[in-house]
C-alpha positions as CSV (number, residue, x, y, z in Angstrom):
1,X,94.5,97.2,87.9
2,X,93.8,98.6,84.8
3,X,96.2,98.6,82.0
4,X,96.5,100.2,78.8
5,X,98.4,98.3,76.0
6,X,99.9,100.6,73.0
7,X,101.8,98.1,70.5
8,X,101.4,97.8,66.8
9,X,102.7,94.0,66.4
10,X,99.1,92.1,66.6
11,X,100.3,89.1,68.0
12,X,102.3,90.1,70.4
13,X,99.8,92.3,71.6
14,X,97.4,89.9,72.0
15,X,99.8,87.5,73.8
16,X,100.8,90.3,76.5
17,X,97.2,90.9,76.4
18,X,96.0,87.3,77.7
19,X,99.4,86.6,80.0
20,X,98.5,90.2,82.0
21,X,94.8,88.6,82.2
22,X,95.8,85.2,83.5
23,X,98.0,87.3,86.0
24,X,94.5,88.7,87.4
25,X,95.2,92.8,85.4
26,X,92.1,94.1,83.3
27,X,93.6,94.8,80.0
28,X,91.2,97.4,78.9
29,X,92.5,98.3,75.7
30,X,95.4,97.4,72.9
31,X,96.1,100.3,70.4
32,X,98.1,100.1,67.3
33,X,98.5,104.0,67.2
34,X,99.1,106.9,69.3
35,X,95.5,108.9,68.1
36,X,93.7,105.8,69.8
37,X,95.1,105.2,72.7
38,X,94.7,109.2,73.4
39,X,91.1,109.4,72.8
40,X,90.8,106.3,75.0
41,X,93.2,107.4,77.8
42,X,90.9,111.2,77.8
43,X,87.6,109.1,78.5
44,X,88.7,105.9,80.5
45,X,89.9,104.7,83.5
46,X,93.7,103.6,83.3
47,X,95.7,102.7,85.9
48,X,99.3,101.8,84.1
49,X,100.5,102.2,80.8
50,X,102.5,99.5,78.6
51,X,104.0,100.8,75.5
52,X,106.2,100.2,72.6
53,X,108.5,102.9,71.0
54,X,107.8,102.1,67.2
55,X,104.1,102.2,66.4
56,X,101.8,103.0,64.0
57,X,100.8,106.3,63.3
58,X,101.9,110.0,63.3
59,X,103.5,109.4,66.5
60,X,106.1,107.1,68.0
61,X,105.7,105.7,71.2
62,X,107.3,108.6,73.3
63,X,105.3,111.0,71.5
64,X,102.5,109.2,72.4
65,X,103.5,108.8,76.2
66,X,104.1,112.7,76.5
67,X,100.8,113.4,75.6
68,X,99.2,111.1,77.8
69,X,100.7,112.4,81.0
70,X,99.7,115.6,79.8
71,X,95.8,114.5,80.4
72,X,96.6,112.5,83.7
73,X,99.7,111.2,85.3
74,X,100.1,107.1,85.7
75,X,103.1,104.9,85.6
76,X,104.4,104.3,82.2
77,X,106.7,100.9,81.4
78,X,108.2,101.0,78.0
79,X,108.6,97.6,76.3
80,X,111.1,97.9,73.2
81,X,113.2,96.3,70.8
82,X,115.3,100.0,70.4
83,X,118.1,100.4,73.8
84,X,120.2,102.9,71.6
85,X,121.5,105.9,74.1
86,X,119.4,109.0,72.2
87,X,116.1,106.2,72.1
88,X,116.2,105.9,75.8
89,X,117.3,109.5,76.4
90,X,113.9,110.6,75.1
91,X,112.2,107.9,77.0
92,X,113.5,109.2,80.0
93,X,112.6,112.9,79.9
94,X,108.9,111.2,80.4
95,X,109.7,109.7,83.5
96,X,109.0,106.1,82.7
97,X,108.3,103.3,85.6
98,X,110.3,100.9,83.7
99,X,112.3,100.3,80.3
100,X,112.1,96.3,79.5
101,X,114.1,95.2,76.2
102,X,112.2,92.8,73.8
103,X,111.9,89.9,74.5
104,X,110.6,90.3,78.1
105,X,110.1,88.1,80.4
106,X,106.7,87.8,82.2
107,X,108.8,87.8,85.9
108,X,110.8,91.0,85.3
109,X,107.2,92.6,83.8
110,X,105.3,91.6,86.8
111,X,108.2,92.8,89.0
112,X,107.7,95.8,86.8
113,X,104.5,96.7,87.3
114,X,103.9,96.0,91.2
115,X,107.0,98.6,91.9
116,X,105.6,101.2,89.2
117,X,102.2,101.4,90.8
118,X,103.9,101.5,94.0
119,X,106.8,104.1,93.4
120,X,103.6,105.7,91.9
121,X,101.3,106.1,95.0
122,X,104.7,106.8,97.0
123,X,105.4,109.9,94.5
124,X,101.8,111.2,94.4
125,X,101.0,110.7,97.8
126,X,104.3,110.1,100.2
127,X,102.0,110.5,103.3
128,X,99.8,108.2,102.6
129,X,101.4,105.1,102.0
130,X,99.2,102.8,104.9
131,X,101.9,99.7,105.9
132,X,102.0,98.0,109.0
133,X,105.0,98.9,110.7
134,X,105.2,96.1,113.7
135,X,108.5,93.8,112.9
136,X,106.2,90.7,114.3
137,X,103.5,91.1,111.3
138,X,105.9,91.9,108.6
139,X,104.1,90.3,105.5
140,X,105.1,93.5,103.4
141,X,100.8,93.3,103.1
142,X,100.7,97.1,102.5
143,X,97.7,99.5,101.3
144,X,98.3,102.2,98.6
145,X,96.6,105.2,98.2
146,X,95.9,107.2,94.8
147,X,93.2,109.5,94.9
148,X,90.2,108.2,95.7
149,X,91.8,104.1,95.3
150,X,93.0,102.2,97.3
151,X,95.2,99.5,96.1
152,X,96.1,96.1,98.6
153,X,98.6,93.8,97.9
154,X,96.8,90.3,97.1
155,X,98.0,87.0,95.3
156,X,101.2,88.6,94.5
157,X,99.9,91.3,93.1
158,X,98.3,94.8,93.8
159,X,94.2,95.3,93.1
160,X,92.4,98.2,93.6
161,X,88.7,99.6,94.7
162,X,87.3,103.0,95.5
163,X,87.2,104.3,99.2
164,X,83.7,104.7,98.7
165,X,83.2,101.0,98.5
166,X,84.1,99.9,101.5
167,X,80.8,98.8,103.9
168,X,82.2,97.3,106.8
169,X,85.5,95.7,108.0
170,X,85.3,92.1,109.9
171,X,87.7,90.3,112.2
172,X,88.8,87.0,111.6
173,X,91.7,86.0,113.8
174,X,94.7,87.5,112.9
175,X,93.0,88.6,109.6
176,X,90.6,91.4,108.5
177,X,88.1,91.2,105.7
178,X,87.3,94.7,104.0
179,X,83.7,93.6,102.7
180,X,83.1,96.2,99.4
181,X,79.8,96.5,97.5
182,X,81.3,94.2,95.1
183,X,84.0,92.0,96.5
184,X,86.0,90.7,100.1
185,X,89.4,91.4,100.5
186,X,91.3,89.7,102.8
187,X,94.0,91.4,105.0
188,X,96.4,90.0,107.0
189,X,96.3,93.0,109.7
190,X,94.2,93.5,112.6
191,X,91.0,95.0,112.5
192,X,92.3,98.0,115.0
193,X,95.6,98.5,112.5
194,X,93.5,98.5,108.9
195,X,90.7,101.0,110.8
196,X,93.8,103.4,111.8
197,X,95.4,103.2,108.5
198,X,92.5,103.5,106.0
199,X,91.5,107.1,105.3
200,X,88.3,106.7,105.5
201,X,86.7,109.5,108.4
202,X,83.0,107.9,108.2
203,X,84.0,104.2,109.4
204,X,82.9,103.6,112.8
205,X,84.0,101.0,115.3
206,X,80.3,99.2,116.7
207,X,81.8,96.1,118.2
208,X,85.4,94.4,118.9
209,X,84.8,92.5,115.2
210,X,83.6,95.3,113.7
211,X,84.0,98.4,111.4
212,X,81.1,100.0,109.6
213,X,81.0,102.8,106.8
214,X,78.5,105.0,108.5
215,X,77.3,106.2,105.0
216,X,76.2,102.2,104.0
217,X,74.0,102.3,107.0
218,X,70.4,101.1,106.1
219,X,68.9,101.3,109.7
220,X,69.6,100.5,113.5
221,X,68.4,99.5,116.5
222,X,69.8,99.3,119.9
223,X,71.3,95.9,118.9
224,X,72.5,95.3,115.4
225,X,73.2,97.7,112.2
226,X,72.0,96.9,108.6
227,X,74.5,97.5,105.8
228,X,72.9,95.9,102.5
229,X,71.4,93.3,104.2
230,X,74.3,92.5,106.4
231,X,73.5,92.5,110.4
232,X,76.3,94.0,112.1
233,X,76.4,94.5,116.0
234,X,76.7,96.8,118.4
235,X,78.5,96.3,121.6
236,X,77.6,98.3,124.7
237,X,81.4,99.5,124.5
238,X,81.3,101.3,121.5
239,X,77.3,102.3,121.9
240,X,77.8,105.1,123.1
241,X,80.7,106.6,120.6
242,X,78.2,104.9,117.9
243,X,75.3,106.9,118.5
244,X,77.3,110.6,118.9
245,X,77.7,110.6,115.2
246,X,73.7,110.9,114.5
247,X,72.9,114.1,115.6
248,X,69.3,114.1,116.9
249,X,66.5,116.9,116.8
């Protein structure tokens, strides 16, 4: 997750900074003032916003907030010193995630930020929230949709990829990997349950164990698909489904 850091105190910046790192979060930029942090938000990727009220600038932190979400809406967590009512009634007209008091706490932040993104994706796309739903496998392992992301709950805490990504899904036991360009993730679902819920329309059951992104297909043969030199293959069961999605002249 990507994460956007707006407070004018240096040190503390940089020590929010490096805990959010070591917590596995991309901290992709710290701004002093409002003016940076909106010509960075305009051209970047950011998934969650952290900021303070008092900063540097023409703008205080809510200022700054307000014209964020007027580019593109993500969760927002304020992190302040200033809990006085008419403070916090500003703060609120901008729909904040979260409103943490200095000193925080690195549990309530984390806490924080796994329910804003996920209060997020539920706002922006209540249809689409993908969670296992059988009592017996109730691990609270859950995708997230936003967009074209997919965020899945792992280590404790939510990482996200592009749809487009996604090459093939793999059984293991009572697991499924979701093998990306760039990265496995591991998913305790089974394959059958993560192929229903991912809203993907090009992946294609080949065999029992497997799920491929028709798109990542390199070649075929009666036996086995290539998907960046990965050998997938192909049962006589699903054969027959495989092949009516080539259409043949």
């Amino acid at each position: 997750m990507k994460i956007l850091i707006i407070e004018d105190e240096f040190i503390l910046a940089s020590e929010l900074a490096e805990t959010l790192e070591s917590e596995g979060y991309e901290v992709v930029l710290t701004a002093d003032n409002g003016q940076e942090a909106l010509d960075f938000y305009q051209e970047n990727d950011v998934d969650l916003v952290l900021c303070d009220i008092n900063i540097n600038g023409d703008w205080d932190g809510i200022e700054t907030v307000t014209k964020l979400i007027a580019v593109k809406q993500v969760p927002i967590i304020y992190l302040t010193a200033f809990t006085d009512k008419e403070t916090l009634e500003r703060a609120k007209q901008t729909f904040p995630a979260a409103y943490i008091p200095k000193p925080y706490h690195i549990t309530n932040l984390r806490m924080a930020i796994e329910l804003a993104i996920n209060n997020f994706a539920v706002k922006i796309q209540p249809l689409k929230i993908l969670r296992e739903e059988k009592p017996e496998n109730a691990q609270k392992e859950m995708f997230l949709q936003v967009n074209d992301d997919i965020f899945i709950k792992q280590n404790y805490q939510f990482v996200k990829f592009s749809l487009n990504e996604i090459l093939y899904l793999e059984a293991d036991n009572i697991y499924t990997n979701i093998n990306t360009s760039n990265k496995k993730y591991v998913i305790r679902q089974s394959i059958g349950n993560v192929h229903e819920r991912l809203p993907v329309k090009n992946l294609i059951r080949v065999h029992r164990s497997f799920v491929v992104n028709i798109n990542k297909i390199d070649s075929f043969n009666e036996y086995e698909v290539m998907v960046q030199g990965h050998a997938i293959p192909i049962s006589r069961t699903y054969k027959d489904e495989f092949m009516k999605h080539f259409m043949f002249r």
